[in-house]
C-alpha positions in Angstrom: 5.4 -13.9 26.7 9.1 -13.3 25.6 10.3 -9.7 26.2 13.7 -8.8 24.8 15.4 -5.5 25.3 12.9 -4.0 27.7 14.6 -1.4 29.8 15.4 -0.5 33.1 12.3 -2.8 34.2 9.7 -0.4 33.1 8.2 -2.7 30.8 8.6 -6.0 32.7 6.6 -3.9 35.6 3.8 -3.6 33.1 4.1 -6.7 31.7 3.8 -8.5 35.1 0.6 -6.2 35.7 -1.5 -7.7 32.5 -3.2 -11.1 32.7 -0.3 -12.8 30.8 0.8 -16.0 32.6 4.8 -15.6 32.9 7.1 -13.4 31.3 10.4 -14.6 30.5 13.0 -11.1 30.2 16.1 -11.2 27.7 18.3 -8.2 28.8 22.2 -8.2 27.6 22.2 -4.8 29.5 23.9 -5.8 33.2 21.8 -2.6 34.3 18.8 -3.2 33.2 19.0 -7.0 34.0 19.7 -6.5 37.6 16.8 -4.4 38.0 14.5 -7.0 36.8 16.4 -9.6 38.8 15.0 -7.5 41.9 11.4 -7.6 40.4 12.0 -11.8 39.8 12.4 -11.8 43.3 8.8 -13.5 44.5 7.1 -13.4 41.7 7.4 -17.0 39.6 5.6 -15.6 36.7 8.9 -13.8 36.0 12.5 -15.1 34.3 15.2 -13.5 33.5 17.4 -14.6 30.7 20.8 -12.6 30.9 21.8 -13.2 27.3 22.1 -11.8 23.6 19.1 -12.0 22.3 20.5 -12.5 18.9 22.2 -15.7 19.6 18.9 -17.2 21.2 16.1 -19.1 19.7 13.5 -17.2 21.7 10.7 -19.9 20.6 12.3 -22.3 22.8 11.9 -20.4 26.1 8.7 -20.5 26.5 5.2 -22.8 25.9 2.8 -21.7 23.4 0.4 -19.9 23.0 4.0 -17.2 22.6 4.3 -13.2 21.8 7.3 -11.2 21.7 7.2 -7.7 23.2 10.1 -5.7 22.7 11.8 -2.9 22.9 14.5 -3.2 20.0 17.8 -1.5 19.8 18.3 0.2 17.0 21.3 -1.5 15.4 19.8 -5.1 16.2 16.2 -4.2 15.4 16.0 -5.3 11.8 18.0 -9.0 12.2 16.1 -10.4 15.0 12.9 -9.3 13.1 13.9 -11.3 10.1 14.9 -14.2 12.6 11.8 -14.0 14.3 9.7 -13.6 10.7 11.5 -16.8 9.3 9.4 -18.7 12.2 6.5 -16.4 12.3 4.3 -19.9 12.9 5.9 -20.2 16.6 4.4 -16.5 17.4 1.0 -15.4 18.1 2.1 -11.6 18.3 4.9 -9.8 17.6 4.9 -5.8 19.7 8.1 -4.4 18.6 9.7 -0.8 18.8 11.8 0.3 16.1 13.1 3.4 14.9 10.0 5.4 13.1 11.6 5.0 9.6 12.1 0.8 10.2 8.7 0.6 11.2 7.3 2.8 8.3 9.6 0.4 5.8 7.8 -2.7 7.7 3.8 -0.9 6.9 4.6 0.2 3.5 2.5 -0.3 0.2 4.3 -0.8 -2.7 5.0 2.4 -5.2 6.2 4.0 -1.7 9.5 5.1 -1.2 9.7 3.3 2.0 8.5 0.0 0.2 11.5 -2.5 0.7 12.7 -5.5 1.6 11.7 -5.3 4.7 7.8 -4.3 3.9 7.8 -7.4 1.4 9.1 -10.1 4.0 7.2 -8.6 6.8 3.8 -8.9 5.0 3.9 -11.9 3.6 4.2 -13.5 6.4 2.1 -11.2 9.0 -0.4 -8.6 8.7 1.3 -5.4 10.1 0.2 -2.4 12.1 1.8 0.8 12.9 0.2 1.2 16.4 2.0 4.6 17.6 4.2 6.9 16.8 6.9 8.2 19.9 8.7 11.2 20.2 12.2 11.4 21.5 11.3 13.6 24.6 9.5 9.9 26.0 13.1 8.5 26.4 15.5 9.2 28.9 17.8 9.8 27.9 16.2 11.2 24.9 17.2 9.2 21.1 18.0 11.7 18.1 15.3 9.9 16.1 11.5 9.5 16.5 10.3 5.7 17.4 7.5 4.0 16.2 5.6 0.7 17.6 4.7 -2.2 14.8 2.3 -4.7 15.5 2.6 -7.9 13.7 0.2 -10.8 13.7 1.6 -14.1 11.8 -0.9 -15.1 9.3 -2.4 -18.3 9.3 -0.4 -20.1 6.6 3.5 -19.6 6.6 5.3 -20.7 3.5 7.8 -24.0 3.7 11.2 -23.4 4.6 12.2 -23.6 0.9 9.8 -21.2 -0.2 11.1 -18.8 2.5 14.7 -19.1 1.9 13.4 -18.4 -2.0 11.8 -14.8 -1.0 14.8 -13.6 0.6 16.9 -14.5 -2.4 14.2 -12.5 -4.7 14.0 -9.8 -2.4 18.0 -9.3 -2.0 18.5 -9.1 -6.0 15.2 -7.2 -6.6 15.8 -4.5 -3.9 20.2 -4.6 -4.1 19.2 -2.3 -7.1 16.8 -0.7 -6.8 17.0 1.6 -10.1 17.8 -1.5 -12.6 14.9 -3.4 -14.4 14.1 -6.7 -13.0 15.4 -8.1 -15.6 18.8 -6.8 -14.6 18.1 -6.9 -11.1 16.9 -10.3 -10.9 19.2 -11.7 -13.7 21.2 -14.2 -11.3 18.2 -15.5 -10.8 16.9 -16.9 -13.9 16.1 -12.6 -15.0 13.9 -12.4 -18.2 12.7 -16.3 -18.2 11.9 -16.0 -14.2 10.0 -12.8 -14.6 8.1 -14.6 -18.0 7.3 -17.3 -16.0 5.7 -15.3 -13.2 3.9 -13.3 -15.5 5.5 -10.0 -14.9 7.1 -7.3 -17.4 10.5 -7.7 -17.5 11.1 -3.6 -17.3 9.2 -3.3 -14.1 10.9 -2.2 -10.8 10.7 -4.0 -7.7 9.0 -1.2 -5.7 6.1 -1.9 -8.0 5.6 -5.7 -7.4 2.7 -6.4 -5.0 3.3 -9.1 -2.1 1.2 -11.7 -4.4 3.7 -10.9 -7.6 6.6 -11.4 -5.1 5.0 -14.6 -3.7 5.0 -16.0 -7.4 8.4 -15.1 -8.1 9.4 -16.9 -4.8 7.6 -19.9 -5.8 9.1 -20.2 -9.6 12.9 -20.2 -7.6 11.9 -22.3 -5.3 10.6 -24.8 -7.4 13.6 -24.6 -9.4 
């Protein structure tokens, strides 16, 4: 179990209270890393790691079977997810608290107008589950935003690296503008041809593509 950003120890304490077999803690906070330093003490299913958890490979902390639990800040939230997602296969679970709006862009269907980016490169490789809500009187102190848990199970089958590196280029031009055609939008890419290729109308928008018509896409650039 990797936790990253948990807290003042709250979580750790109920981490280390579930049948998990050892918890390994990745606090930047000196605070918050000292008080789990005092819960390490005499308990060997606990590590702290005092460190950035953005300049970590969290993978290689601990054996599988691995989940990450965390407790995200805000302004980190969104590029450790898409670290994490562009390994999804080392993960058996990811529990992760964003801000409500992240975690509504990461559940969204398409034709929403949270539908994103975000929503695209999250399902396609995990199914994903808004598991609660919070309000900002359960923080002390308290955020100005509600918060929102996501739970995201890796599926099965994770696309090759190339593939993978593809769907972020896709999703960056589709979603950089957001009111131009795809044919505009995606026009760096191969535009018109790509889109003819993939079966898709050249005048759609990309908050209309399903996951599958984004997979396809992804596939056509990554196959050159």
């Amino acid at each position: 179990m990797v936790e990253v950003g948990p807290g003042p120890g709250g979580l750790t304490r109920a981490l280390l209270d579930s049948p998990c077999a050892d918890v390994t803690a990745i606090e930047i906070d000196r605070r918050a890393a000292a008080a789990i330093a005092e819960l390490a003490e005499g308990e060997p299913r606990l590590r702290l790691v005092a460190a950035d958890a953005t300049e970590l490979d969290a993978a290689t902390l601990v054996p599988p079977p691995r989940q990450v639990i965390a407790n995200l800040p805000y302004n980190v939230g969104t590029r450790l997810l898409i670290g994490w997602l562009r390994h999804a296969a080392s993960w058996e679970r990811l529990t992760l608290m964003f801000q409500q709006e992240v975690a509504e862009r990461l559940c969204a269907a398409p034709g929403s107008g949270a539908y994103g980016r975000l929503s695209v490169l999250a399902q396609w490789t995990c199914a994903t589950h808004l598991a609660l809500r919070l309000p900002p009187r359960a923080f002390v102190p308290a955020p100005a935003v509600y918060s929102a848990v996501v739970v995201l199970t890796p599926h099965a089958e994770q696309p090759p690296p190339a593939r993978l590196a593809a769907m972020e280029r896709v999703t960056e031009a589709a979603f950089g503008q957001r009111r131009k055609m795809l044919r505009g939008a995606l026009r760096p890419l191969g535009g018109a041809e790509l889109l003819d290729r993939a079966g898709i109308a050249p005048d759609r928008r990309a908050e209309t593509l399903s996951i599958a018509e984004f997979d396809r896409l992804a596939r056509f650039v990554a196959s050159g």
